[in-house]
PDB file of N, CA, C and O in Angstrom:
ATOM      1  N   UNK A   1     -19.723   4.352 -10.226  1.00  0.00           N
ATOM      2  CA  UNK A   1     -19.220   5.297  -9.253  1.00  0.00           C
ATOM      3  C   UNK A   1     -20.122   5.277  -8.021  1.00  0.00           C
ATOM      4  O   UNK A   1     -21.352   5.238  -8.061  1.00  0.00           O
ATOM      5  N   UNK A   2     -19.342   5.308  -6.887  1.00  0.00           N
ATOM      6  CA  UNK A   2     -20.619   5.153  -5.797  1.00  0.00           C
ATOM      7  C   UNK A   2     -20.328   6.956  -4.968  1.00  0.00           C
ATOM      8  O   UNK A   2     -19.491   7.855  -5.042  1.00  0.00           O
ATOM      9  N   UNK A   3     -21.540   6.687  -4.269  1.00  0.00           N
ATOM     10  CA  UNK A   3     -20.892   7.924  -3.336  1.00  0.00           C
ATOM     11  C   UNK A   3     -20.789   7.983  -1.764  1.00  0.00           C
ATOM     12  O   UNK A   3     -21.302   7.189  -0.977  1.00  0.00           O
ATOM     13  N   UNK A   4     -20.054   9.041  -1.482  1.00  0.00           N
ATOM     14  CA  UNK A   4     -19.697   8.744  -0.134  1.00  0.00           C
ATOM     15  C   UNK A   4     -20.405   9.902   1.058  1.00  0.00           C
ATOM     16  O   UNK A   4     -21.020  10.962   0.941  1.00  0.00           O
ATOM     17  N   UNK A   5     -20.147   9.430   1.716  1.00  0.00           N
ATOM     18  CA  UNK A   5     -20.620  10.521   2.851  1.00  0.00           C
ATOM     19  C   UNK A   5     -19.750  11.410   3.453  1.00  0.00           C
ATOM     20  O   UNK A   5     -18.681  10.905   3.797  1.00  0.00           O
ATOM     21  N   UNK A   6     -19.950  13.017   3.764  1.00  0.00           N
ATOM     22  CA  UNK A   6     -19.256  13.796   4.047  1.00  0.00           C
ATOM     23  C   UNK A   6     -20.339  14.685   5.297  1.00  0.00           C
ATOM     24  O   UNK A   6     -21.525  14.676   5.628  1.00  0.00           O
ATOM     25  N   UNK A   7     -19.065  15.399   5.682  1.00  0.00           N
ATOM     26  CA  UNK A   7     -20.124  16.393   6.795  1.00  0.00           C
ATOM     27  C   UNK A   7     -20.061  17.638   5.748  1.00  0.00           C
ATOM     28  O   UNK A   7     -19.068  17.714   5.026  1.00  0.00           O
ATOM     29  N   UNK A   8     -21.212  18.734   5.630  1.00  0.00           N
ATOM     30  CA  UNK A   8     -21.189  19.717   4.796  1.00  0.00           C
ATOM     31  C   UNK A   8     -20.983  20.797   4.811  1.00  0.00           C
ATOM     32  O   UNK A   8     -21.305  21.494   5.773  1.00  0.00           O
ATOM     33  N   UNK A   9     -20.318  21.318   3.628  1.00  0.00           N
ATOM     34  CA  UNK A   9     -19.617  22.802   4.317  1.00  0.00           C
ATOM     35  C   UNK A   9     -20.127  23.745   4.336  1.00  0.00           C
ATOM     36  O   UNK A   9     -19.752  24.705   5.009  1.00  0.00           O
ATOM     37  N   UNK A  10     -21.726  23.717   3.155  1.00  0.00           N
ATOM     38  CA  UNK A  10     -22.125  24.665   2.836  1.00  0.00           C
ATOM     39  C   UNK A  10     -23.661  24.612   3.457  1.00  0.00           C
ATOM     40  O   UNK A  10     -24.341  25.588   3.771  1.00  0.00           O
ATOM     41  N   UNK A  11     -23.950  23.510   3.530  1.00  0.00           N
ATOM     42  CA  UNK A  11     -25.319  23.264   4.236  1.00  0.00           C
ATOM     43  C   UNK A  11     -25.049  23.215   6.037  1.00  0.00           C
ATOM     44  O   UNK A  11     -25.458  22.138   6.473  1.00  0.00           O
ATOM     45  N   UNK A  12     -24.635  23.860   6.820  1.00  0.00           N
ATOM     46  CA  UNK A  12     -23.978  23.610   8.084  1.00  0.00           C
ATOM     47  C   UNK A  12     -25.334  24.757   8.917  1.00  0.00           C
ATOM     48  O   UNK A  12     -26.222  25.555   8.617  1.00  0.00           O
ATOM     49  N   UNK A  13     -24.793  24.225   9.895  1.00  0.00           N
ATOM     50  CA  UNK A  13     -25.882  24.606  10.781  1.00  0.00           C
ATOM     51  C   UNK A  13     -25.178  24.648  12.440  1.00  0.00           C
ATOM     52  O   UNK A  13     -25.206  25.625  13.189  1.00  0.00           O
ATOM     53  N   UNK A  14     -24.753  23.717  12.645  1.00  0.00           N
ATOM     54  CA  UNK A  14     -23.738  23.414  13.480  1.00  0.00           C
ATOM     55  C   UNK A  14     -22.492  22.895  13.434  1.00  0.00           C
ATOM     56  O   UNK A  14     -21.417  23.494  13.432  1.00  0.00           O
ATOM     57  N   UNK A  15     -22.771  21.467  13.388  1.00  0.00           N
ATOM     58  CA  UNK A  15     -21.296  20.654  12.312  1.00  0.00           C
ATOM     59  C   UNK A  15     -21.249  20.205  11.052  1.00  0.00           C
ATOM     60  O   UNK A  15     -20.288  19.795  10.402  1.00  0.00           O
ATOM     61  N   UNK A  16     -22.691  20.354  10.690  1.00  0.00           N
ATOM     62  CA  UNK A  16     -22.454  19.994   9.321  1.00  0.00           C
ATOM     63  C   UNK A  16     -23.224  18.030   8.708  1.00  0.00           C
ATOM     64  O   UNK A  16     -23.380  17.460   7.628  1.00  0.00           O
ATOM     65  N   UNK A  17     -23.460  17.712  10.100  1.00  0.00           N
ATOM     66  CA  UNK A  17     -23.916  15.983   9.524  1.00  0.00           C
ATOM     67  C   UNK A  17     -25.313  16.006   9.243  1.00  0.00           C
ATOM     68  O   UNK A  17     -25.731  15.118   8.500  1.00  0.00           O
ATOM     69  N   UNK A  18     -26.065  16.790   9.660  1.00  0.00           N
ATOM     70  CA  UNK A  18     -27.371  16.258   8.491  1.00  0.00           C
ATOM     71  C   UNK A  18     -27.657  17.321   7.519  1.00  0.00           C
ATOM     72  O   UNK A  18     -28.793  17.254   7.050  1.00  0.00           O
ATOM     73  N   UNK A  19     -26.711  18.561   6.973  1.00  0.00           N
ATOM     74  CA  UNK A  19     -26.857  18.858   6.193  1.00  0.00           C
ATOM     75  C   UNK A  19     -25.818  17.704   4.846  1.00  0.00           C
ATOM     76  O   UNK A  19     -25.963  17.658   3.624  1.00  0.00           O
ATOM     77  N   UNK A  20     -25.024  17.080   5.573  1.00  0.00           N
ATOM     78  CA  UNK A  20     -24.280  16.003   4.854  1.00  0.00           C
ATOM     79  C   UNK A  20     -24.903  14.520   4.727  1.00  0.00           C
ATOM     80  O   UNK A  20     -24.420  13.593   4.077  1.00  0.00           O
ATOM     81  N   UNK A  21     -26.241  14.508   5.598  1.00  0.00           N
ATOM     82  CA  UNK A  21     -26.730  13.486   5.145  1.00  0.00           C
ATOM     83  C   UNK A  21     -27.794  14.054   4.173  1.00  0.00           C
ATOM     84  O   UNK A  21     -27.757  13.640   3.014  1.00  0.00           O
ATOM     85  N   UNK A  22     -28.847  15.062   4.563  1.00  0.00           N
ATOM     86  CA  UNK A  22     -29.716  15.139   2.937  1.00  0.00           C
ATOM     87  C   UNK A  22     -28.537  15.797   1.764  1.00  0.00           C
ATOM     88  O   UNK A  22     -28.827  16.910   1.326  1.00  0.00           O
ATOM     89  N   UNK A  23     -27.573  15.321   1.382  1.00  0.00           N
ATOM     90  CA  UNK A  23     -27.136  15.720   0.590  1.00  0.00           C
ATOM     91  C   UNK A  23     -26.498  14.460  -0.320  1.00  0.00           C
ATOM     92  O   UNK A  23     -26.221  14.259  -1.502  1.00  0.00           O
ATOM     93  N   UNK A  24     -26.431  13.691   1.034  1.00  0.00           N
ATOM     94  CA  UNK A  24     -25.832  12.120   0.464  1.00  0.00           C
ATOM     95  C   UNK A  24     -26.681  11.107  -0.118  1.00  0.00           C
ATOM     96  O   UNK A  24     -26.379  10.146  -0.826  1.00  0.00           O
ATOM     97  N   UNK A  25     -28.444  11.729   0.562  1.00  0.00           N
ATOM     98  CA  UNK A  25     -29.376  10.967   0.006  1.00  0.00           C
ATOM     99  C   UNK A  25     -30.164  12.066  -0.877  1.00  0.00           C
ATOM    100  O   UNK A  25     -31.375  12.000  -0.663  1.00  0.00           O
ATOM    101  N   UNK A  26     -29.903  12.781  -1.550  1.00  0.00           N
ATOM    102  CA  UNK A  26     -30.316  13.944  -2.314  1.00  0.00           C
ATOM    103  C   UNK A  26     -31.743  14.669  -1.574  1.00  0.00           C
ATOM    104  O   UNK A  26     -32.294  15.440  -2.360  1.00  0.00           O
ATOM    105  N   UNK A  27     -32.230  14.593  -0.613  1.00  0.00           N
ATOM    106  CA  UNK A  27     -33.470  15.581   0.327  1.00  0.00           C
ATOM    107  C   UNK A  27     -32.744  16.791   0.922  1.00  0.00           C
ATOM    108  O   UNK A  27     -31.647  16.850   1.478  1.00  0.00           O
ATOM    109  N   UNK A  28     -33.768  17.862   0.622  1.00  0.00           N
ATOM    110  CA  UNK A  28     -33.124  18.788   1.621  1.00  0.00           C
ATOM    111  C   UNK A  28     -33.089  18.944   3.152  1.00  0.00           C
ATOM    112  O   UNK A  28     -33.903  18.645   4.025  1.00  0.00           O
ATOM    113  N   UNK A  29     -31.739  19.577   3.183  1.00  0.00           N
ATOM    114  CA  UNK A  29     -31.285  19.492   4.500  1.00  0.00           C
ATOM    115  C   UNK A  29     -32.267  20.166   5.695  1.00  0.00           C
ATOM    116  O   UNK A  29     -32.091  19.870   6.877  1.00  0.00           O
ATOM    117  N   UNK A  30     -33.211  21.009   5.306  1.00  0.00           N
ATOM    118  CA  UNK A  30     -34.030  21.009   6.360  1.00  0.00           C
ATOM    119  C   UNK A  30     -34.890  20.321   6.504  1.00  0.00           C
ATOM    120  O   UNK A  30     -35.406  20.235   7.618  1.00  0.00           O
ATOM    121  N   UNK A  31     -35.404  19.506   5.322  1.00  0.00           N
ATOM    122  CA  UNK A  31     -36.182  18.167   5.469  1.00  0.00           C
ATOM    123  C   UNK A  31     -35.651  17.122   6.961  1.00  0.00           C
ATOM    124  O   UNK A  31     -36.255  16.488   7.825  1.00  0.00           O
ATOM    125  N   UNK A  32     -34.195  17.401   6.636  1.00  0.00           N
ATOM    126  CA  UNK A  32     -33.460  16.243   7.533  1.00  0.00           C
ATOM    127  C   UNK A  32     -33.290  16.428   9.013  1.00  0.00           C
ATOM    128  O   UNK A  32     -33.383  15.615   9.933  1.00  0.00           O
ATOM    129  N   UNK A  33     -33.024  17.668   9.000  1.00  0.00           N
ATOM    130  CA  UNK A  33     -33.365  18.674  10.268  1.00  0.00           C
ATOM    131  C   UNK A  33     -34.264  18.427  10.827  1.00  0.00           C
ATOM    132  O   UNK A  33     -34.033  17.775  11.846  1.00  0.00           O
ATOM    133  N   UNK A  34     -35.569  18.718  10.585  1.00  0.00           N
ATOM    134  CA  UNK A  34     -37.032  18.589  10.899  1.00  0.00           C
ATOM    135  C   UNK A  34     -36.977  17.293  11.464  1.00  0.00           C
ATOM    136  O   UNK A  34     -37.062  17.363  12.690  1.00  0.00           O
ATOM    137  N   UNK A  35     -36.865  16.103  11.026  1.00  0.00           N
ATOM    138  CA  UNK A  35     -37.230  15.189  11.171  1.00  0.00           C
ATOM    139  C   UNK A  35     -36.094  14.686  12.580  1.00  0.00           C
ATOM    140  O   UNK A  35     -36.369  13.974  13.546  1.00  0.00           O
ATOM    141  N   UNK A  36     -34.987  15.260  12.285  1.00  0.00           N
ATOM    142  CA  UNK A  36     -34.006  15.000  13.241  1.00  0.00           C
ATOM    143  C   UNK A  36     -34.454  15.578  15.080  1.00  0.00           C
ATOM    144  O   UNK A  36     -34.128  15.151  16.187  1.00  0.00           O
ATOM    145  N   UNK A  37     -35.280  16.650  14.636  1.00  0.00           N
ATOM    146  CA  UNK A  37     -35.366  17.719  15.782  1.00  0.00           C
ATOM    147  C   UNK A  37     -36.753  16.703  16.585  1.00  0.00           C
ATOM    148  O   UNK A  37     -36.857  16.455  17.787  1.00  0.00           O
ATOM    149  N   UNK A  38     -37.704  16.261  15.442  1.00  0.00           N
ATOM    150  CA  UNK A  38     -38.876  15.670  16.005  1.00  0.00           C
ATOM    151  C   UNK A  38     -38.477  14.384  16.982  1.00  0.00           C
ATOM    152  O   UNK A  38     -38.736  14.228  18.175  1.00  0.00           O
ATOM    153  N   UNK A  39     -37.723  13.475  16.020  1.00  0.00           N
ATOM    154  CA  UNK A  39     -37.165  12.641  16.644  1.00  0.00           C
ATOM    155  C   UNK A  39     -36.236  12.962  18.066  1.00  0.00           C
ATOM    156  O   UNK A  39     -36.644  12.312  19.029  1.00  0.00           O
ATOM    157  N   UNK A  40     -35.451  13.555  18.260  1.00  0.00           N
ATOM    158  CA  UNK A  40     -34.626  13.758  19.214  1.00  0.00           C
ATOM    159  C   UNK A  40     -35.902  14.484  20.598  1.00  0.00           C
ATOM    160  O   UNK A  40     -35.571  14.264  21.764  1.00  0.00           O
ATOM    161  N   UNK A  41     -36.827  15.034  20.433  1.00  0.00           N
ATOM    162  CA  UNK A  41     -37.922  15.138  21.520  1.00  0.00           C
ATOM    163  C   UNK A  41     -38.724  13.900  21.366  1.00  0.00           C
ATOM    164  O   UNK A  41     -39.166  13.342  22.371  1.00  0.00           O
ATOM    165  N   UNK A  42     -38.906  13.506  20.366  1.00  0.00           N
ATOM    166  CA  UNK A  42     -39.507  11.927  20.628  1.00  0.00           C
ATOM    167  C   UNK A  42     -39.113  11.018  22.121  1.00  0.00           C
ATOM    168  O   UNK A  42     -39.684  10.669  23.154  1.00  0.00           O
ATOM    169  N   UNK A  43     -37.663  10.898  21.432  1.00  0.00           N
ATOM    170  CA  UNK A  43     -36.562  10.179  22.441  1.00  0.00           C
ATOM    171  C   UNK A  43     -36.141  10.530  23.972  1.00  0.00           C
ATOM    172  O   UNK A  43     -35.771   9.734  24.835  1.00  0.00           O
ATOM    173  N   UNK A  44     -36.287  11.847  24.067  1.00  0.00           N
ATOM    174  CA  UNK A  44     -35.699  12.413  25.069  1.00  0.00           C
ATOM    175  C   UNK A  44     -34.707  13.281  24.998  1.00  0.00           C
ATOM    176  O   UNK A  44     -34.142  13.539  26.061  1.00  0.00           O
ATOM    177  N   UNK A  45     -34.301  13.857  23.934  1.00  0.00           N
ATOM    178  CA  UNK A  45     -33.203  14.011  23.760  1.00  0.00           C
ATOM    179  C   UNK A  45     -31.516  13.341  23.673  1.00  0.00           C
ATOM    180  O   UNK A  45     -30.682  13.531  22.787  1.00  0.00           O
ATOM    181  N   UNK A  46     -31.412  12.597  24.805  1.00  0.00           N
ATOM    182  CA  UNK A  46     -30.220  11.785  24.545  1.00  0.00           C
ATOM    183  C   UNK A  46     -29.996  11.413  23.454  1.00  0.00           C
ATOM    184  O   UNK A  46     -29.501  12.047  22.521  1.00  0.00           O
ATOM    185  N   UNK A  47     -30.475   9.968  23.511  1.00  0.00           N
ATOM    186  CA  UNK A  47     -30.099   9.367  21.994  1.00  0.00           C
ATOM    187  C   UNK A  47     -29.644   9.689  21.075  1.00  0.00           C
ATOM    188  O   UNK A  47     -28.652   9.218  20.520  1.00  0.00           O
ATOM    189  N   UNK A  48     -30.561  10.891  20.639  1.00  0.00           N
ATOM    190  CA  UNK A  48     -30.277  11.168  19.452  1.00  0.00           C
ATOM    191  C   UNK A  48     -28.730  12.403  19.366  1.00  0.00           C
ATOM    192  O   UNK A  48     -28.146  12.711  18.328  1.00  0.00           O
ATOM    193  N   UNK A  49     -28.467  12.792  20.474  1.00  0.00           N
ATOM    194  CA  UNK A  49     -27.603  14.169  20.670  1.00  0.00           C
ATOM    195  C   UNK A  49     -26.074  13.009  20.606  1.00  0.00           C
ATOM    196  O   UNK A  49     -25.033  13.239  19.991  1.00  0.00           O
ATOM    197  N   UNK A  50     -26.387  11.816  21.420  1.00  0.00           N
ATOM    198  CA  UNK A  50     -24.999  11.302  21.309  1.00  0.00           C
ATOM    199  C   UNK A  50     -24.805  10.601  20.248  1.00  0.00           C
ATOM    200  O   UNK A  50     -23.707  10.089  20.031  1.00  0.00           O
ATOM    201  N   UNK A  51     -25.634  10.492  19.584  1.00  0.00           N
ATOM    202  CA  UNK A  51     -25.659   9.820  18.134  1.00  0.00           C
ATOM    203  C   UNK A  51     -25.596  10.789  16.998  1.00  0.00           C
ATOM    204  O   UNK A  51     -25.536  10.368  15.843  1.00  0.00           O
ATOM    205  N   UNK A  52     -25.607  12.122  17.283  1.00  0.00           N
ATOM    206  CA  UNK A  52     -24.982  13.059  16.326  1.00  0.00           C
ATOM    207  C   UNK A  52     -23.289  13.306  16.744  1.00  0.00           C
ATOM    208  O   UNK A  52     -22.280  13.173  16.051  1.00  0.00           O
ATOM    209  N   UNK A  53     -23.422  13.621  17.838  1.00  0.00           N
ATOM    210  CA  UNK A  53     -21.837  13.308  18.377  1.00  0.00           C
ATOM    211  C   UNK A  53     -20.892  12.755  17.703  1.00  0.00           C
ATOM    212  O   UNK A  53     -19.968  13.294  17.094  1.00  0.00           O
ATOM    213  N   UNK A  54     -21.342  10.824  17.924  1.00  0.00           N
ATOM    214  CA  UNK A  54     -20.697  10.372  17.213  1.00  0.00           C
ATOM    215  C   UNK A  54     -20.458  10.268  15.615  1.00  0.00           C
ATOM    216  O   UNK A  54     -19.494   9.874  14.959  1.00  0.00           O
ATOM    217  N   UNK A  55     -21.697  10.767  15.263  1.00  0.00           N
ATOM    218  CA  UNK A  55     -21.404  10.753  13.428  1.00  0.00           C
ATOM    219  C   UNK A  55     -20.495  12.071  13.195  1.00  0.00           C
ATOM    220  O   UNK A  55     -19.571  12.085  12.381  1.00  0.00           O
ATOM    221  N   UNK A  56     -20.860  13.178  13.999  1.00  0.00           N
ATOM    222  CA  UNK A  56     -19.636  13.948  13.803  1.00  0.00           C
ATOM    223  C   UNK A  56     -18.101  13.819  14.088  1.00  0.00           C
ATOM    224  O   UNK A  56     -17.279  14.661  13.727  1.00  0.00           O
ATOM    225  N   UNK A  57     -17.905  13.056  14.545  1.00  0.00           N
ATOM    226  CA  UNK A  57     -16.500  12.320  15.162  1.00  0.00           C
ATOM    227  C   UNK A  57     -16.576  11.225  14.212  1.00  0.00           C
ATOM    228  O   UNK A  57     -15.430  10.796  14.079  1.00  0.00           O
ATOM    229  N   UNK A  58     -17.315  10.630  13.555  1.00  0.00           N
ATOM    230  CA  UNK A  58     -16.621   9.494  12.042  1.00  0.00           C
ATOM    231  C   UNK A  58     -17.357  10.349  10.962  1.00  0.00           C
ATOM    232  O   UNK A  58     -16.705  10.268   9.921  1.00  0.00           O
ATOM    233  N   UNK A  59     -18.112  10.888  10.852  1.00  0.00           N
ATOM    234  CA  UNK A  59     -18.084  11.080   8.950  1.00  0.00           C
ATOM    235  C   UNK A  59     -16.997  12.428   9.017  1.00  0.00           C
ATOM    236  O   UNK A  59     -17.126  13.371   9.797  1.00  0.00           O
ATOM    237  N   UNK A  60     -15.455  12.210   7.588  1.00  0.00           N
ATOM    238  CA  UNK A  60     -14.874  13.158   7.753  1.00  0.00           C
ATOM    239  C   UNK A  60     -15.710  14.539   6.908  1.00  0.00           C
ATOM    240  O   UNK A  60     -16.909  14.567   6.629  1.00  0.00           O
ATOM    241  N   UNK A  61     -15.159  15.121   6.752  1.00  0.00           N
ATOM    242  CA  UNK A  61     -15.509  16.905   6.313  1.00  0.00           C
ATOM    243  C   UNK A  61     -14.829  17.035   4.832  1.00  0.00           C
ATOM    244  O   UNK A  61     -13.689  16.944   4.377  1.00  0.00           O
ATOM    245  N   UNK A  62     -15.945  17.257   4.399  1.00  0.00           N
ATOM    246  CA  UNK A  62     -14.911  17.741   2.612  1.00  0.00           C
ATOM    247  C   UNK A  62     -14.249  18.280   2.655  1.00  0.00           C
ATOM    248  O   UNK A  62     -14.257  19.281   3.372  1.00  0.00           O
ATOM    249  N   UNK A  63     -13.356  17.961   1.964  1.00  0.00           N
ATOM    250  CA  UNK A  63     -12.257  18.903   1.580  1.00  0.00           C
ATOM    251  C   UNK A  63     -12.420  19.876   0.226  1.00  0.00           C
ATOM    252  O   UNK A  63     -11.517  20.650  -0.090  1.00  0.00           O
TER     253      UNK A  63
END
């Protein structure tokens, strides 16, 4: 059985994709957060904001 990726319904914060990614790789979601938030001031912000964008526009949402 493999598993798939979803945005999360219960770990949400905004849309839901990195509480749907530490969930897909079993870490918690504020683990994923944290690291997301560091990174995205790393970068500048951009990068990383249109690259949540788009994962929210392809990973679908559980049903």
């Amino acid at each position: 059985m493999y598993k798939q990726l979803f945005r999360s319904r219960e770990n949400r914060v905004l849309g839901g994709v990195l509480g749907g990614i530490g969930d897909y790789f079993n870490i918690d979601p504020v683990v994923v957060r944290l690291a997301f938030v560091v990174l995205t001031i790393v970068t500048a912000f951009f990068p990383c904001l249109i690259g949540y964008f788009i994962a929210y526009l392809i990973i679908p949402e559980r049903v």
